[in-house]
C-alpha positions in Angstrom: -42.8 33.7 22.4 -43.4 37.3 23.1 -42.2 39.6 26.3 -38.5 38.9 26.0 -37.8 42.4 26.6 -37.7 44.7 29.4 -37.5 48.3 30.2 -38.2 51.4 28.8 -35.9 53.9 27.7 -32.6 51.3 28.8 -34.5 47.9 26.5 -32.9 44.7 27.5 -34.0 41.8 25.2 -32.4 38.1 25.7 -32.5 35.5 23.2 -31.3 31.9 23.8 -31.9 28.4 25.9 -30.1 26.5 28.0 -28.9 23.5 25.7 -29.2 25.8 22.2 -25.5 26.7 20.8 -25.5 30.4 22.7 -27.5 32.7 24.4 -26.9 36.4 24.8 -28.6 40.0 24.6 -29.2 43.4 23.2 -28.8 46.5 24.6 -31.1 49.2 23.5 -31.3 52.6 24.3 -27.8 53.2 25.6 -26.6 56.7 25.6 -23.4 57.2 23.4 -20.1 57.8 25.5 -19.8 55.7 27.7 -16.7 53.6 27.9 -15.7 50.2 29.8 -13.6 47.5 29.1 -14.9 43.6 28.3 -12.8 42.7 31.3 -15.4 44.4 33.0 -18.2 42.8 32.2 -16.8 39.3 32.5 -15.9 40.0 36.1 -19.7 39.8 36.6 -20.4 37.1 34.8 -17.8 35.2 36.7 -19.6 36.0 40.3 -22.3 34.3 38.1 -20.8 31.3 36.7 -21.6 27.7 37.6 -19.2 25.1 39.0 -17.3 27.6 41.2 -18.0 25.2 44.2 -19.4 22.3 45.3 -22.5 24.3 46.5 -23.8 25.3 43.1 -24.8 22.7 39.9 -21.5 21.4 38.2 -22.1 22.3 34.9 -19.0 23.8 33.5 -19.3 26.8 31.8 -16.7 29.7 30.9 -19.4 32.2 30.5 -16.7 34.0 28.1 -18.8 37.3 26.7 -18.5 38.9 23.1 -19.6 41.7 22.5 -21.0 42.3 18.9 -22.1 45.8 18.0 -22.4 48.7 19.6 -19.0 49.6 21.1 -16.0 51.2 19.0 -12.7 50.5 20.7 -9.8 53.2 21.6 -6.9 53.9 19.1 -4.7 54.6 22.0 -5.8 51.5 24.0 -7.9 48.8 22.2 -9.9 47.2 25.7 -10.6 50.1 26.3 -14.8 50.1 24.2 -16.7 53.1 24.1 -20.6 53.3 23.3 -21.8 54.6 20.1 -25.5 54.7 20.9 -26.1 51.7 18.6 -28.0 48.3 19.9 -25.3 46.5 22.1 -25.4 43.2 21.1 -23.6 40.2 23.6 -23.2 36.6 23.3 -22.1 33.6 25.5 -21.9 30.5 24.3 -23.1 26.9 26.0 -20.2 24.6 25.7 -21.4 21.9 28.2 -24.7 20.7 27.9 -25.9 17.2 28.8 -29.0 16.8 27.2 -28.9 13.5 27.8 -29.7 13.6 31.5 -33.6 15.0 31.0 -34.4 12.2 28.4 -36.3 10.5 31.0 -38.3 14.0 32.1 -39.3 14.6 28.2 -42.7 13.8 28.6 -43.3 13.9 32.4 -44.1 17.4 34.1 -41.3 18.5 37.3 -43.4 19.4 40.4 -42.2 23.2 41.1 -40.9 23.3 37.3 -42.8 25.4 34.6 -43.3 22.3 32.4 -47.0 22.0 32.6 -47.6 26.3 32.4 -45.2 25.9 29.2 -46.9 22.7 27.7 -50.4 24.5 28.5 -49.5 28.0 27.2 -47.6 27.0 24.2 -48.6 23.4 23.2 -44.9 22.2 23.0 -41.6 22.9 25.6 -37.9 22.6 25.7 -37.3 19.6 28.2 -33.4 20.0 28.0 -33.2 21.7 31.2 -36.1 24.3 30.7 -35.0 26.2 27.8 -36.1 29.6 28.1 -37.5 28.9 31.7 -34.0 27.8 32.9 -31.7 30.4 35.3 -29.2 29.7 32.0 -31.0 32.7 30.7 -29.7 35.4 33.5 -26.1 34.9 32.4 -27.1 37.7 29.7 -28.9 39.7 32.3 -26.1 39.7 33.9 -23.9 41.1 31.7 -26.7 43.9 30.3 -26.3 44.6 34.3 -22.7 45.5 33.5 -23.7 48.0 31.3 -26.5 50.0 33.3 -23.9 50.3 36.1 -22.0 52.9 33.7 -25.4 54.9 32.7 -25.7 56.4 36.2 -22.5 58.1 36.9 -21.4 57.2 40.7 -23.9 54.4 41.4 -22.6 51.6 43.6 -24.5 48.4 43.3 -23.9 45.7 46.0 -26.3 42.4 46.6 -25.4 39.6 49.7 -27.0 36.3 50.5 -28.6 37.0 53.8 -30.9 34.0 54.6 -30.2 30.4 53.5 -33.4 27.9 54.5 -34.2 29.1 58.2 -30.5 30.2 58.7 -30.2 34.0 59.2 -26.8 36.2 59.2 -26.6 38.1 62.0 -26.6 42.2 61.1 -23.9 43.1 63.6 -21.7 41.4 62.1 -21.8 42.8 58.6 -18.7 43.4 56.4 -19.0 43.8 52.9 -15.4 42.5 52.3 -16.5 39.4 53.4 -18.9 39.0 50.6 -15.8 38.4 48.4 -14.0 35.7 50.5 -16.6 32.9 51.1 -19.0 30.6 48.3 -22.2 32.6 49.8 -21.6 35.9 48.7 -22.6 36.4 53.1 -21.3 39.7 54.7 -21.1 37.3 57.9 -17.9 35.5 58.1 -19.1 33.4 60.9 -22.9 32.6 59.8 -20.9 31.7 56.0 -19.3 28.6 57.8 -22.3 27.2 59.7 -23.9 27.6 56.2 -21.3 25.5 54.1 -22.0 22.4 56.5 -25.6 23.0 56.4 -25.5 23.3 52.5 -23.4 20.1 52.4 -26.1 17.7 54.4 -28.6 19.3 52.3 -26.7 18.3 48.9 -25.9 14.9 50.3 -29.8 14.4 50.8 -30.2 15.2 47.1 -32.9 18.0 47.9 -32.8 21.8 48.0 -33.5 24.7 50.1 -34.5 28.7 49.2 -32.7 31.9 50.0 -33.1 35.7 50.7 -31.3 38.0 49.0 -30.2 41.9 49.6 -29.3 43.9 47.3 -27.7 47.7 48.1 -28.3 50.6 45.4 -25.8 53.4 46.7 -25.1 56.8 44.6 -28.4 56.8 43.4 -29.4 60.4 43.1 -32.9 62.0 44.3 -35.9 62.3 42.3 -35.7 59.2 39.8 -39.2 57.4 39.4 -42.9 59.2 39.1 -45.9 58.6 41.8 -48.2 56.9 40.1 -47.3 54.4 37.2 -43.9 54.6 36.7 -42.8 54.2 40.0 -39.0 53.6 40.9 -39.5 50.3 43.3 -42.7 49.1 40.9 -40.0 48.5 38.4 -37.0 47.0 40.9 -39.7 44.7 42.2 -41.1 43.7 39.0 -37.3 43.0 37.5 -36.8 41.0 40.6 -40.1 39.1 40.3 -38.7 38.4 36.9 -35.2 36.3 37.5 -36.6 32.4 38.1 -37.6 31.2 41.6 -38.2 34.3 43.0 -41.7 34.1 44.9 -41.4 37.8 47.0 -39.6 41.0 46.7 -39.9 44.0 49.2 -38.3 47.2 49.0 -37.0 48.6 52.7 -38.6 47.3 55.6 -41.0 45.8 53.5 -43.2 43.4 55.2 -42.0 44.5 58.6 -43.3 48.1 58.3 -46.7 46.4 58.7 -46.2 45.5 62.1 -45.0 48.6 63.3 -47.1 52.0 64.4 -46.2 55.1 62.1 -44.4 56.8 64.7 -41.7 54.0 64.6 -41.6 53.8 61.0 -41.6 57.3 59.7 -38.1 58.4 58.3 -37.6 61.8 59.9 -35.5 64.1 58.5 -33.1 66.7 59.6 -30.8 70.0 58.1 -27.3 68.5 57.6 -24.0 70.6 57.6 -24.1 71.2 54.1 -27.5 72.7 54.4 -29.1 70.0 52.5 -31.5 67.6 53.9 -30.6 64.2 55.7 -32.9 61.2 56.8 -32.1 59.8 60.3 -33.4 56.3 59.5 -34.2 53.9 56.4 -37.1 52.2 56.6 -38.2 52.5 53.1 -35.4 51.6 51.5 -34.6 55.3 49.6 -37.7 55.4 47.6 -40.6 57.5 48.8 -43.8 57.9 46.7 -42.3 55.7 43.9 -39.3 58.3 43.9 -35.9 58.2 45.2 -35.0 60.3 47.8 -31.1 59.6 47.4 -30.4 57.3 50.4 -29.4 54.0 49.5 -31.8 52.0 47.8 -32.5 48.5 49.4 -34.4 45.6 48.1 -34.8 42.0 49.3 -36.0 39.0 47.2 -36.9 35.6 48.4 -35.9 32.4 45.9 -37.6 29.2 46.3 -36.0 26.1 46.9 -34.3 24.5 43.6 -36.9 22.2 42.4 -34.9 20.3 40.4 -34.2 17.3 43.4 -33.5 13.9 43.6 -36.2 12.7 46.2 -39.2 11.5 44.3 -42.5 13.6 43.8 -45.7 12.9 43.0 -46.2 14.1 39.1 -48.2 13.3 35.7 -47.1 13.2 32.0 -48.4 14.7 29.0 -50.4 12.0 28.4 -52.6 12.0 32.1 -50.8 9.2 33.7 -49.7 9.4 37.1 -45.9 8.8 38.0 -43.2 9.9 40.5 -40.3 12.3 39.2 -37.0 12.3 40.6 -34.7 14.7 38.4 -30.7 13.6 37.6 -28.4 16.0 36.1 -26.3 18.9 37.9 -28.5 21.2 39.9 -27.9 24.1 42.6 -28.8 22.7 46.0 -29.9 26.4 46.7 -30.3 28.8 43.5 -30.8 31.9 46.0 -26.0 31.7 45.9 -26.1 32.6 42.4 -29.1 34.7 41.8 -27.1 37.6 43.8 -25.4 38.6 40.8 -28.2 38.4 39.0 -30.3 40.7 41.2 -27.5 43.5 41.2 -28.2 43.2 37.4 -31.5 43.9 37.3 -31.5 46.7 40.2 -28.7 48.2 38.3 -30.5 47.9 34.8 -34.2 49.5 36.8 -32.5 52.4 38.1 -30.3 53.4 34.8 -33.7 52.8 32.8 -35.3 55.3 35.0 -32.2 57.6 35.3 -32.6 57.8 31.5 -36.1 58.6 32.0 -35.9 61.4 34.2 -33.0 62.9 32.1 -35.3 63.4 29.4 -38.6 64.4 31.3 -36.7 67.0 33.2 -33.5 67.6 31.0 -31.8 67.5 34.7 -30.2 64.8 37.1 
């Protein structure tokens, strides 16, 4: 199986399935120096980690990182792991698995599932909960994520669950503090309770519903990304379009923009007090020509409904016979609650590949 690898200068490769003993990544391409402790990194994996509630699958997992090469530790404090330049190699191990409860999908292909583009591609799939097709895989995404957020030097990445089926937050009432207190990771303290007892009929019904997902890229300096091929929000959407069940990514306004006249959607841009320029509006999400222009960068991606349900659909098997597929096991009633850490990664792992980039085209940040 090729393409397990993304990036350019910052290389992320993940290795690993769902039900296989471990799963994990390497690191390539990170610059020498930089120091961070494991505690670090697992405080992201935790955001990630299933069984936190009764709105996500049940599967218990520690999600405990090691972190293998790369990293020398302090002689005055031992946590404390600084870079050496080398591959940084990670690895989290699967300690509950239930193989057992996809026996009965072995041979039959899950509507909304990758099991027939695996079967057709490769002539043979991992039925034990998708293998490499299963979210199991962004847990090491995650924690590469933990290391591009040290690449760029005062970078803020921040992501929120904004949309839940046809429920909306309301913008007004935005707080990122709340992200922290409620099982949404919603900046709306109020739209985050009519959502848990909407989430909880939908998970009594064994089915599923999809999710929008904002994620806020602040500190980002001017001038990362090129115009043509190597653009900055080519990359952020393609990383996006990447994690599993995303079907849309836009970057600022996105969609919107179309419906407005140019006028309304231009950013203008005034002299500040410090003599530098300053943009009076956002609309495309702090990337102009494929380059940032230092406002916060803003992307949204759209995460179908889980397919993994209990209500029976239409399906064949391997063999050309027709049957209906219900799938058992421990699923997420929406996936779009724990694909926000996951998208902070990958935004976080775009921009420091491309801060690395620009570094050594223009020997400047």
């Amino acid at each position: 199986m090729s393409f397990n690898t993304f990036g350019h200068l910052f290389r992320v490769t993940t290795w690993g399935e769902s039900h296989g003993p471990a799963l994990g990544c390497v690191v390539d391409g990170c610059p020498p120096g930089l120091t961070f402790t494991q505690a670090e990194v697992q405080a992201f994996l935790d955001k990630r980690r299933p069984g936190q509630s009764k709105f996500t699958t049940q599967r218990q997992e520690p999600d405990r990182v090691e972190i293998l090469s790369g990293v020398m530790a302090g002689e005055d404090n031992m946590s404390v792991l600084t870079t050496t330049g080398a591959p940084i190699s990670m690895m989290i191990a699967n300690t509950d698995q239930r193989s057992k409860d996809y026996s009965e999908i072995r041979d039959r292909y899950r509507p909304g599932h990758a099991d027939f583009t695996y079967d057709a591609k490769y002539g043979i799939r991992d039925y034990r909960g998708g293998g490499r097709s299963s979210a199991r895989e962004t847990a090491a995404r995650v924690a590469a994520g933990a290391i591009a957020r040290k690449v760029v030097p005062d970078m803020n990445v921040r992501g929120a669950l904004i949309q839940i089926g046809e429920k909306q937050i309301d913008r007004s009432r935005w707080d990122w503090e709340e992200v922290g207190r409620n099982d949404f990771f919603c900046p709306d303290a109020k739209a985050a309770e009519e959502w848990a007892e909407y989430l909880s009929s939908i998970r009594k019904k064994g089915s599923s519903v999809g999710a929008v997902v904002e994620i806020v890229a602040e500190g980002v300096p001017a001038g990362l990304g090129a115009p043509i091929y190597a653009k900055l929000d080519q990359d952020i959407a393609g990383h996006l379009m990447s994690i599993n069940a995303v079907k849309g990514v836009e970057i600022g306004d996105g969609f919107g923009a179309a419906a407005r006249a140019g006028e309304e959607n231009a950013d203008e841009i005034r002299i500040g007090n410090d003599g530098r320029p300053i943009f009076l509006s956002n609309h495309a999400g702090g990337i102009l020509g494929g380059i940032s222009s230092g406002q916060p960068i803003v992307a949204r991606f759209a995460v179908k409904p889980t397919s993994s349900i209990l209500t029976p659909r239409r399906s064949v098997t391997a063999k050309g016979e027709e049957v209906d597929v219900s799938t058992k096991g421990r699923h997420d009633p929406c996936v779009g609650i724990r694909a926000v850490p996951i998208g902070e990664a990958m935004v976080a792992c775009a921009i420091a590949d491309h801060y690395l980039l620009h570094r050594g085209q223009t020997g400047r940040i």
